[in-house]
N, C-alpha and C positions, 0 to 999 in steps of 0.2 A: 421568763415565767413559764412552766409547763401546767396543761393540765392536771387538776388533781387526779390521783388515783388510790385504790387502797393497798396497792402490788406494793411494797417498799424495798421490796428485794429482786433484783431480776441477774440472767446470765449475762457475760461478758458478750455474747452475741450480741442479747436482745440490744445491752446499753450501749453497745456499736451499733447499732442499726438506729435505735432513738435517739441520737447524735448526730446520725448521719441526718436525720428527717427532719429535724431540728425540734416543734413542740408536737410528734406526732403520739399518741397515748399507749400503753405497751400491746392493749386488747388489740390494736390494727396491723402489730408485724408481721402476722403471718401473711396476712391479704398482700399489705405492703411488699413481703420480703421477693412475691410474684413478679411484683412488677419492679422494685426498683425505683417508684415515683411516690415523690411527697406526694400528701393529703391536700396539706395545704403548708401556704408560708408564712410567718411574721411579718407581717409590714410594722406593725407597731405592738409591743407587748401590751399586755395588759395592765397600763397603770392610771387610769380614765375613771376614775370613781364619780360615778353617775347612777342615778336611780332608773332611767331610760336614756336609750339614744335611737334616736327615730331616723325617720329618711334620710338618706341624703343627699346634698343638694351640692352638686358638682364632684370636689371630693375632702369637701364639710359635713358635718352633722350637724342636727340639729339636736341638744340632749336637753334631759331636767335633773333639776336636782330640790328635794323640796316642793314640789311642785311648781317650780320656777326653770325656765327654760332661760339656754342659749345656745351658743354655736360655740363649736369646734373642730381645728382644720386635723386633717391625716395626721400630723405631725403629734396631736393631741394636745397641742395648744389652745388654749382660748379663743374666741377671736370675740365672740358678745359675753358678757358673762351671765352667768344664771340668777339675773334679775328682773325679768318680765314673765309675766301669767301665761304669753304666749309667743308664738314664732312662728312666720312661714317664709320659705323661700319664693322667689318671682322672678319672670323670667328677666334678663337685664343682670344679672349675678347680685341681687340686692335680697332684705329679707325685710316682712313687714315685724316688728314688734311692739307689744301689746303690753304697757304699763301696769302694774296694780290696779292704776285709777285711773283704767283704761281708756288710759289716751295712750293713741298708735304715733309709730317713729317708723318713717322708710331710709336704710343702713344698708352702708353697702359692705362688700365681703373684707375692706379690712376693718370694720366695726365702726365704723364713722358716722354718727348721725348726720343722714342729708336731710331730711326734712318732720320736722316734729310736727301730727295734725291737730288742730283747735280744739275740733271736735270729737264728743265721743262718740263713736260706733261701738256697735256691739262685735261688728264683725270684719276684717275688711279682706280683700283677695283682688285681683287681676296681674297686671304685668306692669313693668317700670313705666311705659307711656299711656296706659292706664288703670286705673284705680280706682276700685269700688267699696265706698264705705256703707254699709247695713246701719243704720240706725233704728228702727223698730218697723215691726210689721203699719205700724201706724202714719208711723212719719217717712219711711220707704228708705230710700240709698242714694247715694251723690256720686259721681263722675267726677273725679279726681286726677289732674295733673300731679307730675311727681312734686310738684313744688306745693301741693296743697289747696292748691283754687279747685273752687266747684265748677267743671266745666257747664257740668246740668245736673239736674236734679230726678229722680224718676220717684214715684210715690206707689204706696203698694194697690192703691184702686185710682186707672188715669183717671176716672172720672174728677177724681179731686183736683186733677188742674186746671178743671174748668171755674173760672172765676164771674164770669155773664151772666145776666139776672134772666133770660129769657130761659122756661123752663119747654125741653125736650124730651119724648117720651125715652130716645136714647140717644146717647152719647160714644161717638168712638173716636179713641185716640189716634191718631195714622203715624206712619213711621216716621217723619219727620219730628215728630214730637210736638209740635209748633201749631199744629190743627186738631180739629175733629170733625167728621160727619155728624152730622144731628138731624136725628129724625122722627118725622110724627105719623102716626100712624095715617093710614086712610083707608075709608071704606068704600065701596065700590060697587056697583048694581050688577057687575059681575061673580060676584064671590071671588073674587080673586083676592087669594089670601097675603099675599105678601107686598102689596104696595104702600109706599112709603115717599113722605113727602123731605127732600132731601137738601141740607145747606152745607156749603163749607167754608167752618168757621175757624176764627181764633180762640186761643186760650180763652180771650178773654169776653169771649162771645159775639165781635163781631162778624160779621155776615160778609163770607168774600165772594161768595156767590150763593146766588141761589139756584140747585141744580134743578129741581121740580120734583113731580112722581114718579118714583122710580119704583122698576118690580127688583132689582137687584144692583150692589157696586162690588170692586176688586180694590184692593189697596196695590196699587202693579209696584211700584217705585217707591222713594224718599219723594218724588213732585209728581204724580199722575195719579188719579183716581179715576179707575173704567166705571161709568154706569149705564144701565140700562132706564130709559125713558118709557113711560109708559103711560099712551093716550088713550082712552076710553071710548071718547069720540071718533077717532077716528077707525075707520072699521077698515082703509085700506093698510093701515100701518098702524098696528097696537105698541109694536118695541121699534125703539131708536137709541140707537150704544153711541155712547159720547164719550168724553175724556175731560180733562179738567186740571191744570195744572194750581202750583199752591198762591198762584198771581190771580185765578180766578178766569183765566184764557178756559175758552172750550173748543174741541173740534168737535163735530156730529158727523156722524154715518149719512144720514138724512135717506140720500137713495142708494146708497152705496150699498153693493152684498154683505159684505163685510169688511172686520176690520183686524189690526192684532198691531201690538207694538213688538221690534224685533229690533237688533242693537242700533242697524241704523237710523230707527225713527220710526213712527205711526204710518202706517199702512193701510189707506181705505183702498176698494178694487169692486169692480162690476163688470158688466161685460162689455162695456164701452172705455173705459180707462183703469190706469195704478195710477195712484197718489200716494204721497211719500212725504210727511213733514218733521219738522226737526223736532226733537225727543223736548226739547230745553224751552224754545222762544215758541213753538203751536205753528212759524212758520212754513209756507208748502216749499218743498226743497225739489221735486220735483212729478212731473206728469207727464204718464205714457201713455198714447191715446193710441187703443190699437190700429185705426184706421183714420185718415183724414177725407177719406173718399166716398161721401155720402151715399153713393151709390154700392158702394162695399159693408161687410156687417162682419161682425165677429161671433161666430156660430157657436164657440165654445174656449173659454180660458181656465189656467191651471197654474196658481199659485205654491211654490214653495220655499224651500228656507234662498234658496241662493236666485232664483231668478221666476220667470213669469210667460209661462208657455200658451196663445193664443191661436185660435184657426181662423181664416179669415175664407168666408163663403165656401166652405168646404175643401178650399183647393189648397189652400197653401199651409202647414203650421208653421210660425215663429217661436225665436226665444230670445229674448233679451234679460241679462246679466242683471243683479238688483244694483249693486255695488259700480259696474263699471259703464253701466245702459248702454253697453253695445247689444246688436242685434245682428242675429242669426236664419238665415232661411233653414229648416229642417228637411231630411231626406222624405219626411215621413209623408205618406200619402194625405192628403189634403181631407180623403171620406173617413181616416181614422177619426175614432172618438174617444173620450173618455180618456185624456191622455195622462199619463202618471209616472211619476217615480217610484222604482221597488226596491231601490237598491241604487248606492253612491253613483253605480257609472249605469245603468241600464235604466229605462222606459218603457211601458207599459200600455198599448192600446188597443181598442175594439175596430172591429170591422166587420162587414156583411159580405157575403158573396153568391149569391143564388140561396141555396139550400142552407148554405151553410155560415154559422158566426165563426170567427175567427178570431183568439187574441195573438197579437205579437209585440216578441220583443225587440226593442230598439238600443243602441247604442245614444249616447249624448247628442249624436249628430242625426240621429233619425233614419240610421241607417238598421237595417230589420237582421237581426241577429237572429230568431228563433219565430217561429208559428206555431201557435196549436186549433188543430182545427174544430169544429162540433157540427154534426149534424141533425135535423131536424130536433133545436134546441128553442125554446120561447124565448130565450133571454140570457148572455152569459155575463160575469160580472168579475173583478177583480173578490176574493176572500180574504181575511186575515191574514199577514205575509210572519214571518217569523223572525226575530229583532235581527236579528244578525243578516237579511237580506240574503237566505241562499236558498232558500224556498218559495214558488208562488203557490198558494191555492186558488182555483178559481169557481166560481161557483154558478151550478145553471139549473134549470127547471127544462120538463119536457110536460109532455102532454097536457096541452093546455093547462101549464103551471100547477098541473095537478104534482108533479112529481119534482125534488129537489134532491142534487147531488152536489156532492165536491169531489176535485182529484188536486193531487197537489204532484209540482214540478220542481225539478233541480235544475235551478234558475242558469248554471254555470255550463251545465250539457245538454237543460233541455227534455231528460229524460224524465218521461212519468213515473213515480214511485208509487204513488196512491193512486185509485179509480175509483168512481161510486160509491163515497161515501157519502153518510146522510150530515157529518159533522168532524173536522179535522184540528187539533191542536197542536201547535209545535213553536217552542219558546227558543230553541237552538239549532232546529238544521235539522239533527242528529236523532231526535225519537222523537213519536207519537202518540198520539191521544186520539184515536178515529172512532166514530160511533155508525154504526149500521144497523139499522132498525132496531132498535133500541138496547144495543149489546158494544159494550166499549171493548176496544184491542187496544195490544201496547204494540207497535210497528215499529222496527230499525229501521236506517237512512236508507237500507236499501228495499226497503219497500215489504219487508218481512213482518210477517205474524209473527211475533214470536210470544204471544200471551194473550189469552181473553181474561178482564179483567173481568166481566158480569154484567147487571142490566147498567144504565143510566145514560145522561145524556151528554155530556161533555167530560174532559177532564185534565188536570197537568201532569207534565212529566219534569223532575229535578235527576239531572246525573250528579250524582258522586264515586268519584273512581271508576270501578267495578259498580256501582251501585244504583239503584234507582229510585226514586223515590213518587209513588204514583199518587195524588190527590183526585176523587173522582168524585161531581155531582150528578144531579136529577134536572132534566130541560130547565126547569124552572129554578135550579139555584137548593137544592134541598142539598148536604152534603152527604153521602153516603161511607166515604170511608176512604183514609189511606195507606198503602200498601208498600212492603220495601219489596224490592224483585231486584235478580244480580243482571246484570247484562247480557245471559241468555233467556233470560225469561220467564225463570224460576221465581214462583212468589217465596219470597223468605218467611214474613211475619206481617202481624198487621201492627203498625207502628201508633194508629189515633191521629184524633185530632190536631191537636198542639203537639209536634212533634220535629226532630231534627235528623238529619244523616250528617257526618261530618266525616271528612275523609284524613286516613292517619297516614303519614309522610313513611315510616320506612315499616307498614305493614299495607299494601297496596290492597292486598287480599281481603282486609277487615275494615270494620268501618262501625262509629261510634254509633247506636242509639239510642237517643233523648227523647223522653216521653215527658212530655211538662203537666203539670198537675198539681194539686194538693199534698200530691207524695210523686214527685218526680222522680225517675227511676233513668239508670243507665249500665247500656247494656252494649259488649263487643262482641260483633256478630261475622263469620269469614262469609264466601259466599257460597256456600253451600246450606247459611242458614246454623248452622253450629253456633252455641253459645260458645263464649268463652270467658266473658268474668261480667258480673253484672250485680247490681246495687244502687245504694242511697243515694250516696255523695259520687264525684270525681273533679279530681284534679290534672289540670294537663298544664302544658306549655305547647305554644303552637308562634308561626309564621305569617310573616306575609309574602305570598308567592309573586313572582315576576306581573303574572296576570291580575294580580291583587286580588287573591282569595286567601284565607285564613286557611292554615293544614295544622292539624295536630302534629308535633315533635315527640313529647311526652306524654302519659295518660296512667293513673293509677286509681280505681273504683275502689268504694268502700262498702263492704256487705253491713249486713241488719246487725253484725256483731261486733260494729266498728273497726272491725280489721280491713284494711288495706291493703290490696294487689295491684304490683305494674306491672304493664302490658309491655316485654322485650320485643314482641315481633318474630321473632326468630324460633322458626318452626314451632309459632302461635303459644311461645313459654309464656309464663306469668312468676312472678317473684313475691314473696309472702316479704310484706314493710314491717306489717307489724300494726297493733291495734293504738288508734292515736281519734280524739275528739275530731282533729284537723289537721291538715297535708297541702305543702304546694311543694311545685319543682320553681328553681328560681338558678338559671344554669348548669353550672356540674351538679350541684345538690339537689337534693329533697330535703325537705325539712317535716316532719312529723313533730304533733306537740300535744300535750294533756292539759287539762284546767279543772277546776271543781266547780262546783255549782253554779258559782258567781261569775264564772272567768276568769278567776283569779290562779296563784299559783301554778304557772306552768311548767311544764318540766318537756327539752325538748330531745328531739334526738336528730341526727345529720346521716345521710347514705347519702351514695353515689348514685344520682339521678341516671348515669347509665344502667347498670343491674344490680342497684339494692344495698351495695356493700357498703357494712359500716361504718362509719368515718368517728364519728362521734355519740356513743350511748347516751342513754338518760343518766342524771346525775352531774355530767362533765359540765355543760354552759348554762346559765341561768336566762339568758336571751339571744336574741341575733338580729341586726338590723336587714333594710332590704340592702340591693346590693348595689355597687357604682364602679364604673370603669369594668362592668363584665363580671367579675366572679369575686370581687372582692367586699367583705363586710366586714360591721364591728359585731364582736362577739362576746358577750360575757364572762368572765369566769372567774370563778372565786370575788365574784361582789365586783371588782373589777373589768372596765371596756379595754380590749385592744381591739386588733384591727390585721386581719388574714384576709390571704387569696388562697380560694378551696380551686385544685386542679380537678383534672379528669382522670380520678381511679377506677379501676377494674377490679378482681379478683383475679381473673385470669387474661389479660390481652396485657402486653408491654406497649405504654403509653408512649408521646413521644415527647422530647423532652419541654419541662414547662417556663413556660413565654417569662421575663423579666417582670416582679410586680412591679416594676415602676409603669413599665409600657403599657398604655391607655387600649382599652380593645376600641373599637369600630362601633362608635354610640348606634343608637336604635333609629331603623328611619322613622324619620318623620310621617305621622299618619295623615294621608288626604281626604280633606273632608270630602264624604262622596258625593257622588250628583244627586242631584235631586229627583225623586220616585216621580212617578207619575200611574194613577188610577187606572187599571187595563178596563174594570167592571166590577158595578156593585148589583147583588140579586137582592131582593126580598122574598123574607119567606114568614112564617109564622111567628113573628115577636122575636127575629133574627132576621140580619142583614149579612151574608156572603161577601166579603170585598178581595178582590184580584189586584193586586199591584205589577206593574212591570218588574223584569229582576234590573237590578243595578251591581251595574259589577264591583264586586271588593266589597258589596255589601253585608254585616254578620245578621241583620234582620230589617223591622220595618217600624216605627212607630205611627198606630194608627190614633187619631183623632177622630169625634163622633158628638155631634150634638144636633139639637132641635132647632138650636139656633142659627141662624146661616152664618153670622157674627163668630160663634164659637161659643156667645157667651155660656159658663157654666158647664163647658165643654171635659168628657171623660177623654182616656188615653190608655192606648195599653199597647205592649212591648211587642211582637211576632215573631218567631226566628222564621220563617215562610212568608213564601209572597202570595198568599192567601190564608184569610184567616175570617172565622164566624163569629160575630157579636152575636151574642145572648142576649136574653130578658132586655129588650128593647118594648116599649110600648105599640100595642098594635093603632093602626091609622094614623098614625104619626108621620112627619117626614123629617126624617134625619140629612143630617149635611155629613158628608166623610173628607178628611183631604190626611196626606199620609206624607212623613220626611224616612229616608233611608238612614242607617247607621253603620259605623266601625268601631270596631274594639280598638282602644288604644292603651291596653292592661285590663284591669276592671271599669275604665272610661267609656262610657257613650259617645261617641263621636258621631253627629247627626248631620244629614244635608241641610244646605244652608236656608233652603224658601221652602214653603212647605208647597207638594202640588198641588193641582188646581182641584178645585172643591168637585164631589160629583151630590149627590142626591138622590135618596129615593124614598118612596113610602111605604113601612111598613103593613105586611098584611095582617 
């Protein structure tokens, strides 16, 4: 079967050349007779009479016919036939489908019904070893095994799984599903506005414990709920943080400094002992008493992830191991203070010496790797370090505290890059953020001016490529504005608020910007600031790099006239597509496509996702699925589905010869869910909230959470591509709760960290 054409007479060339290509169309010989390389090949002609053929799922479709859907394998065989209202594929090689009278069947890929379900859903989706059926917003969704049993149930308000006649002013469900906190309000001759009188119950409303008044709780786990105590009477101790497993076990803080649970178990610590008890049974699994020597005292201790650094009367520090509680004498002089981690293998401490403070660095062992000295200083202090540990700043006051500086050090030589600033930022090593009486610079790692930004008081710095991307506020959190500059220091453009830089894989020189808004616009910029194609829409294809960051492969923008330009890269060309509603690249190809009013009636056209060339005009294919095994789809034509692999054409480069359509390409990696965000700083400002996220690497943005509630409840949400971002029209005197998860693109998919971070708070002004 060839495409149709309306040529009906061609030369003895051409119809040796269209023979040779097998169904390539007469309008592509010339392109073709360049290089020598098919368009594309046959895998299966076009004899698939379907009304749609959708995704698909392995290397099946899933098609309709009638508005009745089934599957069908490469071969264009049957495999369900086109008798249910719906289909989807899940992971396990199985597909759920959806009766008239819609009752769902989970079938596996050679059509065989495994398990027919009782019940009707509206909707159902997950994977072969679990199964989510929708039943109404009213009656919620069920947890289903593949065999059909309701594992559990989930309902669209938990409130309704509460079955207990004892009425609470609120109810929350916790992740086990199996409880809830229930709480009553309480008033207090302090004003203290948030205390809450606290139980942890069953479903069915009995009382596993009763926790008391609490100013705040954490849902940490599936068994542990942190809360905070809070006694009125007592005026030496107002808060007491306890814990609470779903048995109704407690531990308390009581005198303890603090606490934190971490993989091995709960953690309380003072400056007389660690304790350590088991995650599961509340029992104590172990205790380290820094000294047994009544006559001896522990002047100062330093908690961190791996172990537990003590000073014993100034003379000696230790460290003992969390994991293996062996113990360490350290090199480090007995009068340091303040002692710290700044980085995997380096330590951090104070010292005095006549005139002068002094901080130094230590190795593991407490051996002194580096000094910096200060003279006539009131007070020096460790600063902000920067995530990647290759930077210290440290921070100090002179004249009677009247005066306040930062310098910042390159943690690995020691050398000072920064001096006498009144304010330093730095998220990677590599640039800065320094503020000097109230004038912000952009600084290189080697300690260079290479830009004054203007007044304000703090600010960040984003590289991309060549690129920079500068966010800057006012001391108190006010945003003023952000800026793209190239890496000598040149400001390019002012990009806004909501905005992106993305860096493009084989034009190093240029770099995408996204301006989000109500009419988001996009624009390619080299770095001299030169435009070079900029518009409504854009379409790209991109990667995930080794370091797990997302890079543009492909890019083609669409001006106000709906026409379409890609971005070749190559001595900063661009390539006219052609005017189309809509556009994506999807491998070798681009696909461009028209519709009317409704959306209806498309008409598509196919180019060579390298430079433009065209493979397939309008009129030739009525549809094209997405693609499987790499560059292969079903394609339309003449009312009729077969099924092609589109190579990689040129106009002018000779191709090299193309791979076997049998041979399966190299599937797509799997995306990892990223870590999870964590809060750097929230400001308040005028009926706005400022919120700073850590970056997380592989991250494509942030989703931020915000409500009144500490709970969440009734809580807004909204999407970031920045790891800072300003809520608007917030209520003033309010106090808002924030906590934020990180995300990955997995196609057009969100992919979010798994826990959300830790909540921060503040009150609007």
């Amino acid at each position: 079967m060839r495409l149709k054409t309306s040529i009906k007479k061609i030369s003895a060339i051409g119809l040796s050349l269209a023979m040779t290509i097998g169904m390539v169309p007469i309008w592509s010989t010339q392109a073709l007779a360049e290089t020598a390389q098919k368009a594309y090949e046959v895998i299966l002609e076009p004899t698939m009479v379907y009304d749609n053929v959708y995704s698909s799922f392995g290397n099946k479709f899933i098609v309709s016919k009638n508005s009745l859907s089934g599957v069908v394998g490469e071969d264009g065989k049957e495999i369900i036939p086109c008798i249910y209202s719906g289909i989807k594929g899940i992971y396990g090689n199985k597909y759920l489908a959806q009766s008239k009278d819609s009752i769902w069947s989970l079938i596996d890929e050679k059509g065989n019904t495994v398990t027919k379900f009782q019940k009707k859903y509206q909707d159902m989706h997950g994977s072969e070893d679990e199964l989510y059926g929708y039943i109404s917003d009213e009656e919620g969704t069920d947890l289903l095994d593949s065999k059909g049993n309701v594992i559990e149930h989930f309902v669209a308000n938990d409130s309704d799984l509460y079955t207990g006649t004892i009425k609470y002013d609120n109810i929350i469900l916790l992740t086990d599903r199996k409880h809830f906190i229930a709480a009553n309000y309480v008033k207090t001759t302090s004003d203290h506005e948030d205390v809450e009188h606290l139980y942890l119950i069953t479903l069915d409303g009995k009382i596993v414990k009763d926790i008391g008044e609490c100013t705040g709780w954490t849902d940490e786990n599936n068994s542990i709920v942190r809360f905070v105590q809070y006694d009125e009477k007592n005026e030496d101790s107002y808060y007491n943080t306890g814990y609470v497993n779903m048995d109704g076990k407690t531990i308390m803080e009581n005198n303890y400094d603090d606490s934190a649970i971490i993989d091995l178990g709960i953690e309380m610590y003072d400056n007389n002992e660690y304790t350590l008890y088991d995650l599961s049974t509340f029992k104590k699994i172990w205790t380290l008493k820094y000294t047994s020597n009544e006559d001896e005292k522990c002047e100062e201790y330093v908690i961190n992830d791996k172990g537990i650094y003590f000073n014993i009367d100034n003379k000696n520090w230790y460290y003992v191991d969390k994991e293996t509680h062996t113990k360490k004498t350290l090199a480090v002089d007995g009068k340091v203070s303040r002692l710290q981690t700044v980085s995997d293998n380096l330590l951090l401490g104070f010292g005095d010496d006549s005139d002068k403070k002094i901080a130094y660095i230590f190795d593991l062992n407490g051996n002194v790797k580096n000094k910096f000295e200060y003279k006539d200083v009131d007070y020096l202090a460790n600063d902000i370090n920067d995530s990647n540990g290759k930077i210290l700043t440290l921070r100090y006051y002179t004249d009677d505290w009247e005066n306040e500086y930062v310098d910042a050090y390159d943690l690995s030589t020691g050398k000072k890059i920064l001096q006498k600033y009144n304010d330093i930022n730095t998220d990677d090593g590599k640039w800065f953020i320094a503020q000097k009486d109230g004038t912000l610079y952009l600084i290189n790692s080697n300690g260079e001016n290479i830009a004054t930004i203007g007044k304000g008081g703090y600010g960040y710095v984003d590289e991309v490529g060549q690129f920079l991307s500068v966010r800057f506020f006012t001391s108190d959190g006010k945003y003023l504005g952000t800026y793209a500059y190239n890496n000598k220091g040149k400001k390019l453009m002012d990009i806004g608020d909501q905005s992106d830089l993305e860096k493009i894989d084989f034009a190093n020189d240029c770099v995408l910007v996204t301006k989000y808004g109500e009419k988001t616009s996009y624009e390619i910029i080299d770095v001299d600031g030169t435009s070079i194609i900029k518009g409504t829409d854009c379409a790209t294809d991109s990667k995930l790099t080794s370091d797990d960051m997302w890079i543009i492969t492909k890019i083609a923008i669409k001006d106000s006239n709906n026409n379409w330009k890609m971005f070749t890269g190559k001595n900063k060309a661009t390539v006219n597509l052609g005017s189309y509603n809509s556009l994506y690249f999807s491998g070798n190809i681009v696909v461009g496509y028209n519709y009317d009013s409704k959306g209806q009636n498309r008409t598509y056209e196919i180019m060579s996702s390298v430079d433009g060339t065209m493979i397939i005009p309008k009129g030739q294919i009525g549809g094209i699925s997405e693609p499987y095994d790499g560059n292969k789809y079903a394609v339309k034509v003449n009312g009729k589905w077969g099924i092609y692999k589109f190579n990689r054409v040129t106009a002018a480069t000779t191709p090299s010869t193309p791979s076997t359509p049998s041979t399966p390409s190299t599937p797509a990696a799997k995306i990892k869910t990223p870590s999870n965000a964590k809060v750097a700083k929230v400001k308040a400002g005028k009926k706005k909230v400022t919120i700073s996220v850590k970056k997380v690497k592989g991250a494509k943005g942030y989703l931020v959470q915000y409500s009144t509630n500490k709970k969440f409840k009734g809580a807004k949400s909204k999407y970031v591509k920045k790891n800072s971002a300003t809520i608007k029209k917030l209520k003033s005197k309010k106090t808002y709760y924030f906590r934020v998860k990180a995300y990955k693109m997995n196609g057009k998919k969100k992919v979010l960290s798994k826990k959300w971070s830790a909540v921060k708070k503040v009150k609007v002004k």
